[in-house]
N, CA, C and O atoms as a GROMACS GRO file, in nm:
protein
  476
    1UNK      N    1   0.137  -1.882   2.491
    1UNK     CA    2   0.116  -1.747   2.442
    1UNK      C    3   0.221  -1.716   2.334
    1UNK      O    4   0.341  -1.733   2.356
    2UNK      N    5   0.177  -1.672   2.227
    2UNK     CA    6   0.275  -1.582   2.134
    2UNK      C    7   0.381  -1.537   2.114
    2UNK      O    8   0.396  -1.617   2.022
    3UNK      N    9   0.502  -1.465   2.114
    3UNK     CA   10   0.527  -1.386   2.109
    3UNK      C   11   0.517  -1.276   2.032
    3UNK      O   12   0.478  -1.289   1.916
    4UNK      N   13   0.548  -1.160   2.078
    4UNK     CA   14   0.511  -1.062   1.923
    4UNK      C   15   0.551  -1.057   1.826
    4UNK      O   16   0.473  -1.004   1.748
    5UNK      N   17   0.672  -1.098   1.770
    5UNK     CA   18   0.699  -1.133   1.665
    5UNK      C   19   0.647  -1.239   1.593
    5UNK      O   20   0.668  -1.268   1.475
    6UNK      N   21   0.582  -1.292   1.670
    6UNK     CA   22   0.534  -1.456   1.606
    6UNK      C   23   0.376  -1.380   1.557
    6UNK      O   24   0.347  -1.402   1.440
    7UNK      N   25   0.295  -1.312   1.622
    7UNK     CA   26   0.198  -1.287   1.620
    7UNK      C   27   0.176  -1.150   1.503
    7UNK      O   28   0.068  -1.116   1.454
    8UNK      N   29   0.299  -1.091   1.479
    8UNK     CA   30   0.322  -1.019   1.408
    8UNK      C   31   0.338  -1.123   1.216
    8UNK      O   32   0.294  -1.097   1.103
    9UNK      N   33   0.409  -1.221   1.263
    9UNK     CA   34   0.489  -1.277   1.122
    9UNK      C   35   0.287  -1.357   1.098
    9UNK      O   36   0.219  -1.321   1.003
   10UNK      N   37   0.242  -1.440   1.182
   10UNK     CA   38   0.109  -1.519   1.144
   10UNK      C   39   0.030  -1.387   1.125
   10UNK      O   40  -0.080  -1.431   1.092
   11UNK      N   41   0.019  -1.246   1.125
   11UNK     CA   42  -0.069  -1.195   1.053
   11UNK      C   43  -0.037  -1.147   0.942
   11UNK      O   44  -0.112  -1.167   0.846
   12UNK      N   45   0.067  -1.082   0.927
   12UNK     CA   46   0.138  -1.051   0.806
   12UNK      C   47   0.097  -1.218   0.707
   12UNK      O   48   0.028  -1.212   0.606
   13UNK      N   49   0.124  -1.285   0.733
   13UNK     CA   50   0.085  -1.435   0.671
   13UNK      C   51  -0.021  -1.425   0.617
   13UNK      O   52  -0.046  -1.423   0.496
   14UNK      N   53  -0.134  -1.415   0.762
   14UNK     CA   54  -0.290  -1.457   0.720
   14UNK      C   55  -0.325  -1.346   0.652
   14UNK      O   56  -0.395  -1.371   0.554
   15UNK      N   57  -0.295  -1.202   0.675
   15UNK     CA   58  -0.414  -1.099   0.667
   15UNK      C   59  -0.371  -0.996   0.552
   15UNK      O   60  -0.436  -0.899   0.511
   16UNK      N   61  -0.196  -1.059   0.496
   16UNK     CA   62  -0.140  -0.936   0.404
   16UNK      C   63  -0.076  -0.775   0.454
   16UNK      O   64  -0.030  -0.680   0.391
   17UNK      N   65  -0.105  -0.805   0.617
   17UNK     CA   66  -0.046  -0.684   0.642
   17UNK      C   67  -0.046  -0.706   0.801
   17UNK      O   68  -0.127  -0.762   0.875
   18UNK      N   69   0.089  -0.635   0.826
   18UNK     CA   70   0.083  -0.589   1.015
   18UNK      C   71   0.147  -0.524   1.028
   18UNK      O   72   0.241  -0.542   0.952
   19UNK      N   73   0.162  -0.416   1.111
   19UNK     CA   74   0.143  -0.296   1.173
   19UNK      C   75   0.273  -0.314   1.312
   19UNK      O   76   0.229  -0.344   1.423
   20UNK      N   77   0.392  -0.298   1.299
   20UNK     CA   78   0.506  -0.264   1.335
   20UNK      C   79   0.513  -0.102   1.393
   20UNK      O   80   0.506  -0.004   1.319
   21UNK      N   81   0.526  -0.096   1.525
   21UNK     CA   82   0.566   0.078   1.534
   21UNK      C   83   0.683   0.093   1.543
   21UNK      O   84   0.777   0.020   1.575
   22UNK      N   85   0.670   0.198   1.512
   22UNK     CA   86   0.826   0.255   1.502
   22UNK      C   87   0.935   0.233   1.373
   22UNK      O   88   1.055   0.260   1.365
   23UNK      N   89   0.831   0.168   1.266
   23UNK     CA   90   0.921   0.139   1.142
   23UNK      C   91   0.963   0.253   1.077
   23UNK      O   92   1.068   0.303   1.038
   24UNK      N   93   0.836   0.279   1.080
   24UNK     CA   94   0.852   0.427   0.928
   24UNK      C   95   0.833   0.594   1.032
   24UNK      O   96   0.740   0.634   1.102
   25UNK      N   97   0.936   0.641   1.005
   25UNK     CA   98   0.919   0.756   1.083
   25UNK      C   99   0.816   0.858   1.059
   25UNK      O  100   0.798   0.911   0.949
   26UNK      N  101   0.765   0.877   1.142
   26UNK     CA  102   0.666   1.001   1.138
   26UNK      C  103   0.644   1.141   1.004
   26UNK      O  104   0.552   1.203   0.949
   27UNK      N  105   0.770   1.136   1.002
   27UNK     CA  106   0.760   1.204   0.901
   27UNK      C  107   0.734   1.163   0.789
   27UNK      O  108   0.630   1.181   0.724
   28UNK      N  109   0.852   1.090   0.753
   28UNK     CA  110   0.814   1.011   0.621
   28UNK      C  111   0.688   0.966   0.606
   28UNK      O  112   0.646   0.989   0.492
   29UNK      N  113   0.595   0.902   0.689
   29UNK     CA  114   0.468   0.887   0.679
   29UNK      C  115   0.379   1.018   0.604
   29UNK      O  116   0.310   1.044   0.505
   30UNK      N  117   0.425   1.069   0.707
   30UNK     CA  118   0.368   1.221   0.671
   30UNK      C  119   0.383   1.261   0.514
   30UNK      O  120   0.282   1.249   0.444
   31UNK      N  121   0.483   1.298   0.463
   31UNK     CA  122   0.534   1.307   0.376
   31UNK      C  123   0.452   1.220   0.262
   31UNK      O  124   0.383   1.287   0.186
   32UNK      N  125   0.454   1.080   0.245
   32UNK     CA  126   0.429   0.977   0.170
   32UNK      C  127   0.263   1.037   0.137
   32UNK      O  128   0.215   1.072   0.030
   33UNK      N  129   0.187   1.030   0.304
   33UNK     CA  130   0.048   1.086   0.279
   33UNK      C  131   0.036   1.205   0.174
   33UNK      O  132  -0.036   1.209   0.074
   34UNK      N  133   0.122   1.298   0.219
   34UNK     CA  134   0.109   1.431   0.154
   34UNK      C  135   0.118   1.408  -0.017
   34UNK      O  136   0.012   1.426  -0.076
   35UNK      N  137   0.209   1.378  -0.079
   35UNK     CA  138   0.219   1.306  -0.194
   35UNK      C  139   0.080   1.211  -0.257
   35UNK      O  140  -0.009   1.232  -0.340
   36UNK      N  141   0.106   1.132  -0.192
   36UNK     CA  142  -0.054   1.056  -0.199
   36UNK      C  143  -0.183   1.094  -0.223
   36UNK      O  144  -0.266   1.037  -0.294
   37UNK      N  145  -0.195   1.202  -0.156
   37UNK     CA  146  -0.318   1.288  -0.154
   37UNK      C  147  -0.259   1.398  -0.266
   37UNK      O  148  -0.326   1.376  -0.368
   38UNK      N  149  -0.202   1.462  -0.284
   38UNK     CA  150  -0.167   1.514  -0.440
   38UNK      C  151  -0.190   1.416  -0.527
   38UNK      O  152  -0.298   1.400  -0.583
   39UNK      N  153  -0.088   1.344  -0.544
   39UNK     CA  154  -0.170   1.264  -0.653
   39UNK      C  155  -0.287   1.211  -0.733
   39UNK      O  156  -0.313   1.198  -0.853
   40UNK      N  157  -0.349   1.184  -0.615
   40UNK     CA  158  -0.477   1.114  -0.646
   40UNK      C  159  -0.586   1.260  -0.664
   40UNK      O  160  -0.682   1.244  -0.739
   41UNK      N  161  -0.575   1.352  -0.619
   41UNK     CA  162  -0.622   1.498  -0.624
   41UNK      C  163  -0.645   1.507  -0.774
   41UNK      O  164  -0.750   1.499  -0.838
   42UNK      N  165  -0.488   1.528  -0.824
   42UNK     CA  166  -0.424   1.537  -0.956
   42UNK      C  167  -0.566   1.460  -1.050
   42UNK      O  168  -0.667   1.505  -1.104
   43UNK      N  169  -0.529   1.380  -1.040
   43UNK     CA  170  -0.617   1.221  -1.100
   43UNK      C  171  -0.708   1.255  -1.117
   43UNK      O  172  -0.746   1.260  -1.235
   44UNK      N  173  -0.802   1.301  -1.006
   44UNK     CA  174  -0.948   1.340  -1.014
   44UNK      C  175  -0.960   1.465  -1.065
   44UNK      O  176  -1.056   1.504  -1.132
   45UNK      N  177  -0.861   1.532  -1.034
   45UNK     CA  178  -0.916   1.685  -1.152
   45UNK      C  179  -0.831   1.664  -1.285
   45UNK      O  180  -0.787   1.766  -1.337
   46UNK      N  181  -0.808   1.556  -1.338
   46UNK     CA  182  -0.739   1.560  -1.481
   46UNK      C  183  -0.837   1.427  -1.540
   46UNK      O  184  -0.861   1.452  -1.658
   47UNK      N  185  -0.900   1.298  -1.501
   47UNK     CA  186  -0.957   1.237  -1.566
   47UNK      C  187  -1.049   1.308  -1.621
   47UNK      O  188  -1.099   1.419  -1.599
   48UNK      N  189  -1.070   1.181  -1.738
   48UNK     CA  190  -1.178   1.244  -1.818
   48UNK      C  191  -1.305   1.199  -1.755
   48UNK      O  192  -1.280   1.124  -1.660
   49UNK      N  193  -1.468   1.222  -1.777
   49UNK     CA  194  -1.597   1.175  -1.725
   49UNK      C  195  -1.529   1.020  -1.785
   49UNK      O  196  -1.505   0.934  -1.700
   50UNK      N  197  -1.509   0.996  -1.899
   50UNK     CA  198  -1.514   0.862  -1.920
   50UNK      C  199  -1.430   0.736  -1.835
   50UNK      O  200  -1.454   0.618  -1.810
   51UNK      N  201  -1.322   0.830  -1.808
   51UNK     CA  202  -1.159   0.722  -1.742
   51UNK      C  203  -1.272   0.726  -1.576
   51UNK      O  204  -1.261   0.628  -1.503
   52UNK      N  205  -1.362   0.832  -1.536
   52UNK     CA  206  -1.397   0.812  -1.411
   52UNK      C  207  -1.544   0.720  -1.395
   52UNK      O  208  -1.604   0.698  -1.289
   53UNK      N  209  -1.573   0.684  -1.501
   53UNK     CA  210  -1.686   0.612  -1.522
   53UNK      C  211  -1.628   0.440  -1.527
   53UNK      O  212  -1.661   0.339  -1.465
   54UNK      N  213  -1.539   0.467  -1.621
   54UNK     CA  214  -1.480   0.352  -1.631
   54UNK      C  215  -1.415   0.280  -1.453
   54UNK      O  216  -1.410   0.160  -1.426
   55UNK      N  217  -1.378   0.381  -1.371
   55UNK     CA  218  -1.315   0.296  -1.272
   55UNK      C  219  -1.347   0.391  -1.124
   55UNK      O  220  -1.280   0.451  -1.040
   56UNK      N  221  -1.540   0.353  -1.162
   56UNK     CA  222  -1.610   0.404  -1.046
   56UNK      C  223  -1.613   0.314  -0.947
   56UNK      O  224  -1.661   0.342  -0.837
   57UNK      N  225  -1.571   0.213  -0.970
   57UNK     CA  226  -1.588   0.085  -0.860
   57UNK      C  227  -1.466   0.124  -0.747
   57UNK      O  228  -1.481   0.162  -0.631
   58UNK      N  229  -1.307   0.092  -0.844
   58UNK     CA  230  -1.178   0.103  -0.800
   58UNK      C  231  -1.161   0.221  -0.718
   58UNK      O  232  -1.124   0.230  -0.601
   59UNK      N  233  -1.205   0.335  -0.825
   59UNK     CA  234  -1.104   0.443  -0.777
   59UNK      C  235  -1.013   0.461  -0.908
   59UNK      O  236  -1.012   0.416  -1.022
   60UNK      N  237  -0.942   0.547  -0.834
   60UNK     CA  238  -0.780   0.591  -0.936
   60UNK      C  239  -0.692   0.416  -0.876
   60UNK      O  240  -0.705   0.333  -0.786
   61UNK      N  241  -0.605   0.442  -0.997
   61UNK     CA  242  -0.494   0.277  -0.950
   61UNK      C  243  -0.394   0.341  -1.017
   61UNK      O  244  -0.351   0.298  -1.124
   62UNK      N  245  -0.338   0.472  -0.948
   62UNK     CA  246  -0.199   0.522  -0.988
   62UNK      C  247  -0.087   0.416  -0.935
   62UNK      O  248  -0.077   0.378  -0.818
   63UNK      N  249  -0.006   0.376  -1.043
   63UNK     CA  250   0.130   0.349  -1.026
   63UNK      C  251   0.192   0.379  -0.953
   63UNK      O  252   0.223   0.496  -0.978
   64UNK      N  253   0.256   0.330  -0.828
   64UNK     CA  254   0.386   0.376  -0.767
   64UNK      C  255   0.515   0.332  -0.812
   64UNK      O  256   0.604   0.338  -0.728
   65UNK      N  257   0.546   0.288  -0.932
   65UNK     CA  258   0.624   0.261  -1.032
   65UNK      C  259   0.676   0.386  -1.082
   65UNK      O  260   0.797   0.398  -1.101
   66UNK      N  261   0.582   0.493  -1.108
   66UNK     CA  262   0.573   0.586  -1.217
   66UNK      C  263   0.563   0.757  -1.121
   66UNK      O  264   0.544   0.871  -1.163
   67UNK      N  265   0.582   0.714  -1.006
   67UNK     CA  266   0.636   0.841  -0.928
   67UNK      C  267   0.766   0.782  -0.793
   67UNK      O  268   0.745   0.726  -0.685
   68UNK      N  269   0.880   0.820  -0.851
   68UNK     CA  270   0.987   0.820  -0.766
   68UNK      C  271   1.006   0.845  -0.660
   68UNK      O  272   1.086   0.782  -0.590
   69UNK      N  273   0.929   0.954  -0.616
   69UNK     CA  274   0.927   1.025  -0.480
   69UNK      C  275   0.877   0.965  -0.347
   69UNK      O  276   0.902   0.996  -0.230
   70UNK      N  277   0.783   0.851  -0.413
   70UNK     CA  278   0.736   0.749  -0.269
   70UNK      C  279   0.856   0.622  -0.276
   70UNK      O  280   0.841   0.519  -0.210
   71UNK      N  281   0.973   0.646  -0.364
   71UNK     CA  282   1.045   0.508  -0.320
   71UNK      C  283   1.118   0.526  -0.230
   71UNK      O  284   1.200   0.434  -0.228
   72UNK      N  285   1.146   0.649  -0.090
   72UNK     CA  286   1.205   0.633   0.043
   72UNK      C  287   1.087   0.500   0.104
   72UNK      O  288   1.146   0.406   0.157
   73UNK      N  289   0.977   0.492   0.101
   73UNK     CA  290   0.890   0.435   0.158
   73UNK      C  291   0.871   0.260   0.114
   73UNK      O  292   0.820   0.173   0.184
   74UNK      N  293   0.927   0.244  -0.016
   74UNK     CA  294   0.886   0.136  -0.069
   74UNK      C  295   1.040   0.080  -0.008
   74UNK      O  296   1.057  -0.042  -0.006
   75UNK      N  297   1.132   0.155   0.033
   75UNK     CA  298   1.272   0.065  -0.022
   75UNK      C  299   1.339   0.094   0.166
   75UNK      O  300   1.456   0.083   0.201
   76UNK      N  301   1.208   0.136   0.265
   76UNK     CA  302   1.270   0.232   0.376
   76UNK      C  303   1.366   0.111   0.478
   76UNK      O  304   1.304   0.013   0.520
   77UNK      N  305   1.516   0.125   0.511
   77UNK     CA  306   1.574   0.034   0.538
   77UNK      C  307   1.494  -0.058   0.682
   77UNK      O  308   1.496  -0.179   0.703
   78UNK      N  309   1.428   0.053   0.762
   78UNK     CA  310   1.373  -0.055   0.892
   78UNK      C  311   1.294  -0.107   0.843
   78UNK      O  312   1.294  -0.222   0.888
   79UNK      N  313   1.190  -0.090   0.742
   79UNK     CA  314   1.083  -0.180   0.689
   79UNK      C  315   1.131  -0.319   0.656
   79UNK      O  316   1.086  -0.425   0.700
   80UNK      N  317   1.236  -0.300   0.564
   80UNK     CA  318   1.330  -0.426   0.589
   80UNK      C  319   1.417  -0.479   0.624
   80UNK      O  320   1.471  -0.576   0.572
   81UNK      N  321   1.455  -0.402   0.755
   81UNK     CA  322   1.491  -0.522   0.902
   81UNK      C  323   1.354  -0.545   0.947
   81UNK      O  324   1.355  -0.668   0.956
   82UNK      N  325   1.253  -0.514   0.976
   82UNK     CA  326   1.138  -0.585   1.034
   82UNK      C  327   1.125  -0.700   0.975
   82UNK      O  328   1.139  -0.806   1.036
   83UNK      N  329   1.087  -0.690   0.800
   83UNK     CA  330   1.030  -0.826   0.772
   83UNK      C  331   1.138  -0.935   0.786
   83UNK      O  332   1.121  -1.056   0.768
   84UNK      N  333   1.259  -0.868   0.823
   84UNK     CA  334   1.389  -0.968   0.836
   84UNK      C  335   1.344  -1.057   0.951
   84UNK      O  336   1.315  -1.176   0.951
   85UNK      N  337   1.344  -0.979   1.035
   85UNK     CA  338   1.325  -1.007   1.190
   85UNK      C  339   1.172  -1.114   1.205
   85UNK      O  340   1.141  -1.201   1.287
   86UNK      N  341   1.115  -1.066   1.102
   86UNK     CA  342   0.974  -1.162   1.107
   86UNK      C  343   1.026  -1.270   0.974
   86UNK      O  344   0.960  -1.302   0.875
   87UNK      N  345   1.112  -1.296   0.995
   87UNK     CA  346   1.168  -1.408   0.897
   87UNK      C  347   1.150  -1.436   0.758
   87UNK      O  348   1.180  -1.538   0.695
   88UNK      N  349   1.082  -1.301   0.709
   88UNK     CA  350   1.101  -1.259   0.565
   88UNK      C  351   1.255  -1.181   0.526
   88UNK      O  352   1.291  -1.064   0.540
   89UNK      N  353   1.340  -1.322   0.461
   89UNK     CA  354   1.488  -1.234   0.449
   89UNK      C  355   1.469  -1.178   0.326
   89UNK      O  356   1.468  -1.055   0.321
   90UNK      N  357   1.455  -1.234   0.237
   90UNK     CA  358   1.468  -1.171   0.092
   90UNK      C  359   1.358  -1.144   0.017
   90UNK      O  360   1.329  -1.210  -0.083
   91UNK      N  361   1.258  -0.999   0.082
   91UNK     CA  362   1.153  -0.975   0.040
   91UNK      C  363   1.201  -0.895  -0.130
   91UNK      O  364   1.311  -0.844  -0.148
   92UNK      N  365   1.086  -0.901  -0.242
   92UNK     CA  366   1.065  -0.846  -0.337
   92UNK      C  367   0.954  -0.720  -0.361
   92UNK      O  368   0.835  -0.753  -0.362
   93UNK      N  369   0.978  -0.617  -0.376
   93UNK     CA  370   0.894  -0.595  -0.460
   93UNK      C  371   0.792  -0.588  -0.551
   93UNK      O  372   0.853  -0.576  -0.657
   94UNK      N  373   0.662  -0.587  -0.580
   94UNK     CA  374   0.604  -0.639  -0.709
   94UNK      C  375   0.573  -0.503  -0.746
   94UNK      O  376   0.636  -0.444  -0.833
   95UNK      N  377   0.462  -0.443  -0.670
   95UNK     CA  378   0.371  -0.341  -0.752
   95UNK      C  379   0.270  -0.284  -0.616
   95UNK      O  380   0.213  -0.341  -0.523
   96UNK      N  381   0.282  -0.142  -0.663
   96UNK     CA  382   0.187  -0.082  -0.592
   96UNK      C  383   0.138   0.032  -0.611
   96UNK      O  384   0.189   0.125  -0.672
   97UNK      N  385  -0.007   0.027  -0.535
   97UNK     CA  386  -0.094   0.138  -0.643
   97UNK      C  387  -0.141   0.242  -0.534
   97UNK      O  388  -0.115   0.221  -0.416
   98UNK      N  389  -0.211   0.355  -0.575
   98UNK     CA  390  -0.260   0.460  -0.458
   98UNK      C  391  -0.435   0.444  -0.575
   98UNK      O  392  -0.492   0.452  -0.684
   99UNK      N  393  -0.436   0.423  -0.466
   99UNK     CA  394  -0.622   0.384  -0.481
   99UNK      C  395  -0.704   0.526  -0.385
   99UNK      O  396  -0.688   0.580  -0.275
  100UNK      N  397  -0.770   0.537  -0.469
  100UNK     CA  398  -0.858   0.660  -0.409
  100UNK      C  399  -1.008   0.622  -0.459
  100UNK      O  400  -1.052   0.636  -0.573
  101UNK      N  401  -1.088   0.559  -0.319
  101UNK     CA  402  -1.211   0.604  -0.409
  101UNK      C  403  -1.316   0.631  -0.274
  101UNK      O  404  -1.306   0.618  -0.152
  102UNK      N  405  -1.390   0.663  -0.341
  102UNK     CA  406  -1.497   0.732  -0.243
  102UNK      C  407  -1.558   0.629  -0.119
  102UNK      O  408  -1.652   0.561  -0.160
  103UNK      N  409  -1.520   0.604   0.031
  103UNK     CA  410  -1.547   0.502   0.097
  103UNK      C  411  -1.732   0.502   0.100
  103UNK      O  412  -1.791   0.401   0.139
  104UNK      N  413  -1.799   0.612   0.061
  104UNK     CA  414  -1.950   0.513   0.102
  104UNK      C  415  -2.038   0.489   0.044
  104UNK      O  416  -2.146   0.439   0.075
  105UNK      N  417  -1.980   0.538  -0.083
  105UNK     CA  418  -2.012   0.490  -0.243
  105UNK      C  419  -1.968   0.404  -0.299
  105UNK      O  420  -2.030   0.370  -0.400
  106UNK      N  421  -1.872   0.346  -0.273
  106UNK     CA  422  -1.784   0.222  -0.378
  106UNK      C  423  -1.810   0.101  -0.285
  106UNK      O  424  -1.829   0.114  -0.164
  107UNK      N  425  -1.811  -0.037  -0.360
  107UNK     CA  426  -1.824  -0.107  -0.260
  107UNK      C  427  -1.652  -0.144  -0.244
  107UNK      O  428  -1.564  -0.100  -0.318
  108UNK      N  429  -1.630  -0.241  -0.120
  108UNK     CA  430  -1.487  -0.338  -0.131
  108UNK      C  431  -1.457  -0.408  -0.204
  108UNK      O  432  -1.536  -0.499  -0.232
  109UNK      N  433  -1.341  -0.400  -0.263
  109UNK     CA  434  -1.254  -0.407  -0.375
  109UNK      C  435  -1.239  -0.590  -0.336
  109UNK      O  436  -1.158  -0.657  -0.400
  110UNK      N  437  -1.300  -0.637  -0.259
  110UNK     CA  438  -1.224  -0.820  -0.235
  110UNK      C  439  -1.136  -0.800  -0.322
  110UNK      O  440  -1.075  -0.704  -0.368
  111UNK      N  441  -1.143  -0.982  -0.344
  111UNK     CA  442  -1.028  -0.982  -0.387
  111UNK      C  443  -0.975  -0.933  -0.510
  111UNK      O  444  -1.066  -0.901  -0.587
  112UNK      N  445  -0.840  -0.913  -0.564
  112UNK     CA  446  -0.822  -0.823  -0.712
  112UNK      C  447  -0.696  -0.854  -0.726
  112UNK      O  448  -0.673  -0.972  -0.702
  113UNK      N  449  -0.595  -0.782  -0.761
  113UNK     CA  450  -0.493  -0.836  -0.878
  113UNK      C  451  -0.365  -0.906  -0.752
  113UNK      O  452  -0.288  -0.997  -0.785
  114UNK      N  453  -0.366  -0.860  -0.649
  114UNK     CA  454  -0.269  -0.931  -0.548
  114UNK      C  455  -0.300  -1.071  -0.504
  114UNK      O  456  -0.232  -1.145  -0.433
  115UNK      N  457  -0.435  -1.097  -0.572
  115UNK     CA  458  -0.481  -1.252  -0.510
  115UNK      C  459  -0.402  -1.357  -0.558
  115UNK      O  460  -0.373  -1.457  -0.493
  116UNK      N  461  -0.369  -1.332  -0.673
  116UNK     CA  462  -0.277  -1.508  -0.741
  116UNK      C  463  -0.154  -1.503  -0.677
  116UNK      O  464  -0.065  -1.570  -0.728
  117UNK      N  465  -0.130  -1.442  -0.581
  117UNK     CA  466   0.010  -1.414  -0.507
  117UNK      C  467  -0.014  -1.508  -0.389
  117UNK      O  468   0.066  -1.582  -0.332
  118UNK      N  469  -0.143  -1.487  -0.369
  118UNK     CA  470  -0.162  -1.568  -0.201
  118UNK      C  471  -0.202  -1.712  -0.222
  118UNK      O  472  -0.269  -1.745  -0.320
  119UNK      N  473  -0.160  -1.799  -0.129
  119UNK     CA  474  -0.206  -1.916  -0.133
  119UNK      C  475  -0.357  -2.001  -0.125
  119UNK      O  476  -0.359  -2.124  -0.134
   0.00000   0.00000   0.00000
């Protein structure tokens, strides 16, 4: 049998993501959402018909580069003691986006710009 950390580090591996409680505090979650959902709000009542035609598939692909206020979340210190602890010591950064698009109208995004990253 597993342990959870092991079972934690092989999905983070296989699947690009796992789900740790107790990393990110409640609030800050909170918070991050709240932001998030402004934003992308923003987006949709400021594109033009054309910028929303153009990226009816995606959604919005706002930058989290280009708003400061979500970097408690990108940089949050238990996030990285976890991936420590799951034997990611010297994680990087690349890029990340707030995607908004309509779930039963758009199809799934497969794969897209994070793929040449994975093996």
């Amino acid at each position: 049998m597993l342990t959870g950390m092991v079972k934690l580090r092989r999905q983070l591996s296989e699947d690009g993501y796992c789900y740790v409680p107790g990393v990110a505090p409640e609030e800050l979650t909170d918070q991050i959402r709240k932001i998030a959902d402004r934003l992308a709000h923003e987006w949709q009542d400021s594109a033009s018909p054309e910028e929303k035609r153009r990226v009816r598939l995606q959604g919005s692909l706002l930058d989290v580069w280009r708003y400061p206020e979500l970097a408690p979340m990108i940089a949050l210190p238990s996030a990285l003691q976890a991936l420590d602890r799951l034997g990611f010591t010297n994680p990087k950064f690349y890029s990340g986006y707030i995607i908004s698009k309509p779930p039963e109208t758009a199809p799934a995004l497969f794969w897209h710009q994070d793929g040449f990253k994975w093996n």
